[in-house]
One Martini backbone bead per residue (centre of mass of N, CA, C, O) as a GRO file, in nm:
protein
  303
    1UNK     BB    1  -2.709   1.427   2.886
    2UNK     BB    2  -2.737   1.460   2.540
    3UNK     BB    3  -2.633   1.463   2.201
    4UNK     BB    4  -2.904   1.578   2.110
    5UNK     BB    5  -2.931   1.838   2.290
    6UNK     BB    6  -2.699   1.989   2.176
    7UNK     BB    7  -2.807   2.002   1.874
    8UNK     BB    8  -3.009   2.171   1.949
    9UNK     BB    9  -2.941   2.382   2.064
   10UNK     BB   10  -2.732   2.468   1.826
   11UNK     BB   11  -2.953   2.529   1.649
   12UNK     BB   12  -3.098   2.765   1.801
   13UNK     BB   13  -2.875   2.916   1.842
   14UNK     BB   14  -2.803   2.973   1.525
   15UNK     BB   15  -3.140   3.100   1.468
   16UNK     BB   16  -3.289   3.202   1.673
   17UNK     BB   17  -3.557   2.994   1.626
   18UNK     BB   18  -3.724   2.733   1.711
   19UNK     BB   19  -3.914   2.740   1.394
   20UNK     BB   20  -3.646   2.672   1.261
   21UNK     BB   21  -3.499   2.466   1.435
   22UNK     BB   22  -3.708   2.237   1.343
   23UNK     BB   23  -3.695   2.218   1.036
   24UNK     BB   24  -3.418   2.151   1.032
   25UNK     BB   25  -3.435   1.863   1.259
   26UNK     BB   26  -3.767   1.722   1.189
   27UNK     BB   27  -3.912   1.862   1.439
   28UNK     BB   28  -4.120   1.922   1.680
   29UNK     BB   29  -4.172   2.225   1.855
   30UNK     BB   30  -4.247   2.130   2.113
   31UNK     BB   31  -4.035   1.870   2.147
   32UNK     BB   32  -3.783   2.149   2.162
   33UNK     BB   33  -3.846   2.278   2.418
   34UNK     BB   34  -3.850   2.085   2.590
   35UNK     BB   35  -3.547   1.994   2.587
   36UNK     BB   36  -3.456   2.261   2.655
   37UNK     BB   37  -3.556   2.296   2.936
   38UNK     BB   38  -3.443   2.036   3.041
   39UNK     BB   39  -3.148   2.132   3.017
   40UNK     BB   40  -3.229   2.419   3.162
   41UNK     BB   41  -3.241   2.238   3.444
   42UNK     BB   42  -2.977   2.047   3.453
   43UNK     BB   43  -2.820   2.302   3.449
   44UNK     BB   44  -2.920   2.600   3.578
   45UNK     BB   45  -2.971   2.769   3.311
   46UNK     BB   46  -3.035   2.995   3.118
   47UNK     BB   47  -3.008   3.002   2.747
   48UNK     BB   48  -3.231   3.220   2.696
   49UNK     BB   49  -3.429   3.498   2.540
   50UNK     BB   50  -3.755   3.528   2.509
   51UNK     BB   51  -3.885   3.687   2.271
   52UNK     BB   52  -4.129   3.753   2.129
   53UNK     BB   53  -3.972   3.707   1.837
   54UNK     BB   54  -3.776   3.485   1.953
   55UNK     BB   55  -3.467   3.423   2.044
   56UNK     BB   56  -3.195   3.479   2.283
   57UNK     BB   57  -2.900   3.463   2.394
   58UNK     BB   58  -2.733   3.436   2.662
   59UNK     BB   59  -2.441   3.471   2.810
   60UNK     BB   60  -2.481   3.139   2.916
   61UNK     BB   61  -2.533   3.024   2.557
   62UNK     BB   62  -2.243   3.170   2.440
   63UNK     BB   63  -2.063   3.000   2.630
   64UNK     BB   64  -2.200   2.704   2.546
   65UNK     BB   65  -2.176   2.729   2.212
   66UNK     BB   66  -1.834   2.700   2.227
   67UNK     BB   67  -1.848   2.436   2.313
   68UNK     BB   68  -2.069   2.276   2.151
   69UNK     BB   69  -1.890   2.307   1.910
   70UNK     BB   70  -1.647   2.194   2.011
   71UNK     BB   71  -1.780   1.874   2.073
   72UNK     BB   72  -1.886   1.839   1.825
   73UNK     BB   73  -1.664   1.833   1.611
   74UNK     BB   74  -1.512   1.600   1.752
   75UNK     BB   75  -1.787   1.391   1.714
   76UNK     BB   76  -1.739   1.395   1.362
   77UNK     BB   77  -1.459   1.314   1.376
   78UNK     BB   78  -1.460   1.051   1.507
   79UNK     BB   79  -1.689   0.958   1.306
   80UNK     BB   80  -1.503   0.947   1.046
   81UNK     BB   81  -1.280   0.795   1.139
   82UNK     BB   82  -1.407   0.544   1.188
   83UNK     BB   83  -1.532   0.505   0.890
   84UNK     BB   84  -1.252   0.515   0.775
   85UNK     BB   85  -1.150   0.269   0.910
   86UNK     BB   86  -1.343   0.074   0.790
   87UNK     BB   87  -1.333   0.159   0.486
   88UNK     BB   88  -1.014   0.235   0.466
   89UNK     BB   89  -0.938   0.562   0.437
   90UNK     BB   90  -0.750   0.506   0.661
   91UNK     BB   91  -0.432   0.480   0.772
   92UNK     BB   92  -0.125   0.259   0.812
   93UNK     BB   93   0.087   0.124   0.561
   94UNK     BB   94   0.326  -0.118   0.586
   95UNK     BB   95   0.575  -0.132   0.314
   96UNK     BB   96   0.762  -0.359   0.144
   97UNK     BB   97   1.099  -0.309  -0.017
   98UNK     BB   98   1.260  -0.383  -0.305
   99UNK     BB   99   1.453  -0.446  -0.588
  100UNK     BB  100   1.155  -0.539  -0.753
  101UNK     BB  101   1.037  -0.261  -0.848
  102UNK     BB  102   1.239  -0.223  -1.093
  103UNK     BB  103   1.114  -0.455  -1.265
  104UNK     BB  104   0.776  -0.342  -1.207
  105UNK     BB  105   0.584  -0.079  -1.265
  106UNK     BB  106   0.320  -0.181  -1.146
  107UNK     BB  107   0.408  -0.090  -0.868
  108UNK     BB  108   0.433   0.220  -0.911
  109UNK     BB  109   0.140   0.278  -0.993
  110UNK     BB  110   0.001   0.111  -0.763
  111UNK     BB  111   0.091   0.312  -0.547
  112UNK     BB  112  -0.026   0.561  -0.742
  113UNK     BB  113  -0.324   0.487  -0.694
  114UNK     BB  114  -0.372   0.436  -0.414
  115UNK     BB  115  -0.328   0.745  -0.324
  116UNK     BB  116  -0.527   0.861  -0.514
  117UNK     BB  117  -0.782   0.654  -0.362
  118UNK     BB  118  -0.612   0.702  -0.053
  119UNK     BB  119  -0.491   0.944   0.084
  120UNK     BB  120  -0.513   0.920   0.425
  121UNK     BB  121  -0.326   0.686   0.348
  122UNK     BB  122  -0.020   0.593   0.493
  123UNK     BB  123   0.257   0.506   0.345
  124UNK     BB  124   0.491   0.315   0.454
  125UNK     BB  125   0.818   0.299   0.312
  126UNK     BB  126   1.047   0.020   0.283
  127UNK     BB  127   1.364  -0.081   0.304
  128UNK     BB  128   1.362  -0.452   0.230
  129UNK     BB  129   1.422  -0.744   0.232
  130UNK     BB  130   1.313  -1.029   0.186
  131UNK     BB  131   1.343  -1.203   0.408
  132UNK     BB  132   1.303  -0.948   0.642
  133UNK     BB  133   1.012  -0.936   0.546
  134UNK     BB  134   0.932  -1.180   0.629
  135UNK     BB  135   1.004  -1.139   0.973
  136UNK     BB  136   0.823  -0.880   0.991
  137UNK     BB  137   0.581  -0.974   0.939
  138UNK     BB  138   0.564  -1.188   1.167
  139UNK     BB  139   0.664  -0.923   1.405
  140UNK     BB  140   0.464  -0.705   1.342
  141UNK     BB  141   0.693  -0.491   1.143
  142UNK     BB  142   0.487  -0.560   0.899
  143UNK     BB  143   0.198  -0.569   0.678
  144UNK     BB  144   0.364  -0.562   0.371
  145UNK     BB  145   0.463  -0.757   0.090
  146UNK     BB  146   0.728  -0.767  -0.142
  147UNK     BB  147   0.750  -1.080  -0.317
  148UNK     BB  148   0.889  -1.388  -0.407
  149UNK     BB  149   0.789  -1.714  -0.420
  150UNK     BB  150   1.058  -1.822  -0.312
  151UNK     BB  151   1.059  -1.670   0.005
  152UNK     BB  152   0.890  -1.919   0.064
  153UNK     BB  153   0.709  -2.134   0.234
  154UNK     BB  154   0.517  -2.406   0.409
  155UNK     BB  155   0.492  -2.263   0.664
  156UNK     BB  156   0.415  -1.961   0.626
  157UNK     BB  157   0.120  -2.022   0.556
  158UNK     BB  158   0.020  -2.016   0.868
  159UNK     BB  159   0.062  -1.661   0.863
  160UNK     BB  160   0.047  -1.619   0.551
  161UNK     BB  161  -0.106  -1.402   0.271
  162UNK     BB  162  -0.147  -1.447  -0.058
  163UNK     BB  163  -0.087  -1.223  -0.373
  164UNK     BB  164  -0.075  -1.251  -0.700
  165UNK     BB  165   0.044  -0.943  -0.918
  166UNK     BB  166   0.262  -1.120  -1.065
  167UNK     BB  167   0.535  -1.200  -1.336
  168UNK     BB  168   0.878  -1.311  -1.373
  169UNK     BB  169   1.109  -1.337  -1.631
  170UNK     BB  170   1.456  -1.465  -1.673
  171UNK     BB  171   1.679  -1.269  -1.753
  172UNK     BB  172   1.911  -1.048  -1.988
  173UNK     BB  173   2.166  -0.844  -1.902
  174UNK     BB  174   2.286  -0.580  -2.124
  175UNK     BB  175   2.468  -0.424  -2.290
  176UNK     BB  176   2.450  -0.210  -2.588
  177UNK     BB  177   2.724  -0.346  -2.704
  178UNK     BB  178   2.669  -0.605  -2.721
  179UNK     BB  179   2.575  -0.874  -2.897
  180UNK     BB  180   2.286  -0.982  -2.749
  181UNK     BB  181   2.121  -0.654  -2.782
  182UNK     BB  182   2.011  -0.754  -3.085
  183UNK     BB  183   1.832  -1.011  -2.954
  184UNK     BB  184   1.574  -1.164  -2.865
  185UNK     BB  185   1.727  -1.438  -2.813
  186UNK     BB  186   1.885  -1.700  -2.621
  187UNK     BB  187   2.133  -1.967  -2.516
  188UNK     BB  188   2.242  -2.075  -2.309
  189UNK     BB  189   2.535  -2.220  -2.439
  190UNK     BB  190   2.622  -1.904  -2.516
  191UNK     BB  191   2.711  -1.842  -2.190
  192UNK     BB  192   2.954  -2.016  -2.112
  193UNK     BB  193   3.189  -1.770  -2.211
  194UNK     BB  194   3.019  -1.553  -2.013
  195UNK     BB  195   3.062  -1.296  -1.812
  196UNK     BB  196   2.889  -1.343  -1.517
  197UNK     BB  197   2.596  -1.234  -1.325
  198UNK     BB  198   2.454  -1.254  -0.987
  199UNK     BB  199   2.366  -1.361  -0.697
  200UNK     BB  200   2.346  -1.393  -0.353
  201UNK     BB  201   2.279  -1.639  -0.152
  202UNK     BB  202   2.286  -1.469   0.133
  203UNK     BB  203   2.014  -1.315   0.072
  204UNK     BB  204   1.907  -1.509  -0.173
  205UNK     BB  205   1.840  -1.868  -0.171
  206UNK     BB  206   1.580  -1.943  -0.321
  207UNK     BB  207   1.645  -1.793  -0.543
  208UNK     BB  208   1.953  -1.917  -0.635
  209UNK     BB  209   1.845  -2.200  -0.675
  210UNK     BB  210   1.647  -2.179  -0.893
  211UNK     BB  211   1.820  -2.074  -1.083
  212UNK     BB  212   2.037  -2.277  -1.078
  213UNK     BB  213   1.909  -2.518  -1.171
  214UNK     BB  214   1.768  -2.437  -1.428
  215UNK     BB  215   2.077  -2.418  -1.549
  216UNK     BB  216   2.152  -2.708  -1.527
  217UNK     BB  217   1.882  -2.832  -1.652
  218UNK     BB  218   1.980  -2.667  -1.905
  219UNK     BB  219   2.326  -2.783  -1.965
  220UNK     BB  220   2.425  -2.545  -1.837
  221UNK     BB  221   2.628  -2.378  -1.638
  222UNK     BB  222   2.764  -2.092  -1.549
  223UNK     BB  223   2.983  -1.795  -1.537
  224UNK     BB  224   3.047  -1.688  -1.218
  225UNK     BB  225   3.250  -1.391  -1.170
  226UNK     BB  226   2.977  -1.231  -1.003
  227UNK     BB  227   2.822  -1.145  -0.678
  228UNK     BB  228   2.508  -0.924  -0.600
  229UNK     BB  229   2.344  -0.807  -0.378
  230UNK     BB  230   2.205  -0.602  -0.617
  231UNK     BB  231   2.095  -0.498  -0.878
  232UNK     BB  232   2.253  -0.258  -0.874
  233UNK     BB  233   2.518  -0.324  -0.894
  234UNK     BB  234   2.487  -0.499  -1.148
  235UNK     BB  235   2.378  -0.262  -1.348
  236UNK     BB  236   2.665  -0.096  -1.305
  237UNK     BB  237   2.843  -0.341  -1.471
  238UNK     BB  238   2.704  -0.381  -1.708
  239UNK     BB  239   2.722  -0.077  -1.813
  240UNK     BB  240   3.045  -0.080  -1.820
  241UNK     BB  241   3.122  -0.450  -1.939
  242UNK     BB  242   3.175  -0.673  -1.669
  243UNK     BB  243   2.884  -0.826  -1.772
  244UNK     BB  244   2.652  -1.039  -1.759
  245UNK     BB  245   2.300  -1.055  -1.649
  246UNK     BB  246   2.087  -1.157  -1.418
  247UNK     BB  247   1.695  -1.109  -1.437
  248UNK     BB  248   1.375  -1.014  -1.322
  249UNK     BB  249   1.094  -0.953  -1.516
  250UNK     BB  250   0.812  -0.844  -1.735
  251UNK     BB  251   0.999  -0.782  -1.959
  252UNK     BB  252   1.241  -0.614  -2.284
  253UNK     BB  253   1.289  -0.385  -2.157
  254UNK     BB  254   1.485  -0.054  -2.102
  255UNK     BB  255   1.642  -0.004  -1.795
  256UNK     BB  256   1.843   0.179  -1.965
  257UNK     BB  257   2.045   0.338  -2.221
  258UNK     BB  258   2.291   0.105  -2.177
  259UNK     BB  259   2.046  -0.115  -2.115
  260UNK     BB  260   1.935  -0.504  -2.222
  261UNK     BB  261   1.676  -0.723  -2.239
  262UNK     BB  262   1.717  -1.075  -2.264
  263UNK     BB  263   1.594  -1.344  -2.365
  264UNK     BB  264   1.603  -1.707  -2.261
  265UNK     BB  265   1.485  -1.989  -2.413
  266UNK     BB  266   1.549  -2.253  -2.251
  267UNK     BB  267   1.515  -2.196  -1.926
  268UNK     BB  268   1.199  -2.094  -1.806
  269UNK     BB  269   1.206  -1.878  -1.542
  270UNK     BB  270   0.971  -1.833  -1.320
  271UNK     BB  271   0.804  -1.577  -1.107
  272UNK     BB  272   0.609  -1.482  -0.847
  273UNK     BB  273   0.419  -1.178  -0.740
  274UNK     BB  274   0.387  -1.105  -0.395
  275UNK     BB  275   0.182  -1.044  -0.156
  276UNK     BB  276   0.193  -0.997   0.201
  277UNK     BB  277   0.027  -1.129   0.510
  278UNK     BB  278  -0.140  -1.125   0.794
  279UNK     BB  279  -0.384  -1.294   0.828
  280UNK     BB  280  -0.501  -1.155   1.114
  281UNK     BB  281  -0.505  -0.895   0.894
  282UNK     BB  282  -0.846  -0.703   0.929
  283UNK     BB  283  -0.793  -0.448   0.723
  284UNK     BB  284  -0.915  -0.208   0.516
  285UNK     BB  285  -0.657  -0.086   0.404
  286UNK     BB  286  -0.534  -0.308   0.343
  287UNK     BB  287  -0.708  -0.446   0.142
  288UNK     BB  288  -0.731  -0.193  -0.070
  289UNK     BB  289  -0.432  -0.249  -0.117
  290UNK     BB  290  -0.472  -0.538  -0.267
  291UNK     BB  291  -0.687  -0.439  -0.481
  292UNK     BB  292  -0.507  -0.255  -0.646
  293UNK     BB  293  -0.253  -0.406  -0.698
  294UNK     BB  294  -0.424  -0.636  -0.847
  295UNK     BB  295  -0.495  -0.475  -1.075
  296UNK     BB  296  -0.217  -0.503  -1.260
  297UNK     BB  297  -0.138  -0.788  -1.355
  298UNK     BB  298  -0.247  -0.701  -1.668
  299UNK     BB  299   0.060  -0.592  -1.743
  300UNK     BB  300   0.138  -0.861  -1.767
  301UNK     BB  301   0.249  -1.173  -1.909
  302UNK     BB  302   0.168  -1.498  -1.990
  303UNK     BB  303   0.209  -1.790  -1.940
   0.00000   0.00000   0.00000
């Protein structure tokens, strides 16, 4: 019994009547009724009543097109879920995210294009630093990472593939009411006498080295007098007052109702956004995931 059998019985048992299904499969009538007899051959069971005019399902007829539809059934979803996998349309993908978000429009609209575009794609979104991203990625319980390109290193290299989706530049976060607020850039030099806030070495170690060089580079050393484990943090401190933080975004939009990013303009600090994902994983969905991310990418300045 092959499964082209069970879709003729089904044509006909449906239409009861040999010479329309037989138009509607495509097939010519006499060799259409063949495999039905060869198939009530095979089971030992008449399946149909014939009648002067088409035929009529036996009582083991409809008891077996009940169940040859939930196979038929079955085994179309098999071949679509298939096709989905195969397509990109089907599948989960787990996403690291930090909050590298937060500075970053272009992420969270490419997430709602994704979904938009490959509804069927679970996004599994995880809440995990730049750090356990490479780790995770690597021990292959994280799909893709974003991630700064300063977080990965030249071992990576042979584990990791990656895709820039954009850039951001190191700004000031500023109250609103300070007077940095309301220029357009500042100068290191102006920094030195400014309780500043900065990142911690111990979270982001790669990223806090090239920050703090480009500074001493820059000929100020900043006087940083809290470092933030999180932008959330620093953020929180800035909007009481309790001093001006580095941030890396991609404008200098307004963060909040009461803080505001200003350019350094001597610093000329930029940062690579990018996607990171294990060679070896040739998903369609995942590929799917990294094109449509990569579309977004014409939304920061160029450097």
């Amino acid at each position: 019994m092959e499964l082209r059998h069970l879709r003729y019985f089904r044509a006909i048992g449906r239409e009861e009547h040999f010479g329309r299904a037989a138009i509607a499969l495509r097939i010519a009538q006499p060799a259409l009724t063949r495999q039905i007899r060869d198939l009530e051959q095979e089971l030992g069971v008449e399946l149909f009543e014939r009648l002067p005019r088409g035929v009529r399902l036996s009582n083991a007829g409809r008891v077996f097109l009940e169940e040859v539809e939930k196979i038929l059934s079955q085994v179309d979803r098999a071949v679509d879920q298939a096709k989905g996998l195969a397509s990109g349309h089907l599948g989960t993908i787990r996403v690291g995210l930090s909050e590298i978000i937060s500075a970053f429009d272009f992420i969270s609209y490419g997430l709602l294009n994704f979904r938009a575009s490959a509804p069927d794609v679970t996004l599994d979104l995880r809440s995990i630093g730049p750090m356990q991203q490479v780790i995770a990625l690597n021990e292959g319980t994280l799909d893709v990472g974003i991630i700064y390109d300063a977080h990965l290193d030249s071992g990576d290299a042979n584990l990791l593939q990656t895709s820039q989706i954009g850039v951001g530049e190191t700004m000031l976060a500023v109250h609103a009411g300070h007077p940095f607020s309301t220029r357009d850039a500042v100068s290191m030099a102006e920094l030195a006498d400014e309780p500043m806030l900065g990142p911690t070495r111990k979270t982001s170690p790669a990223y806090y080295d090239r920050l703090m060089s480009a500074c001493v580079e820059s000929g100020s050393a900043p006087n940083i007098v809290q470092e933030c484990t999180t932008n959330s943090v620093m953020f929180s401190l800035v909007a009481v007052g309790m001093g001006i933080g580095f941030v890396t975004a991609a404008e200098p939009a307004p963060l909040a109702q009461n803080i505001r990013l200003v350019r350094i303009k001597d610093l000329g600090l930029k940062f690579g956004v990018l996607l990171a994902w294990r060679r070896r994983d040739q998903s369609a969905a995942l590929q799917r995931f990294v094109d449509v991310m990569a579309r977004h990418n014409t939304l920061l300045p160029s450097e």
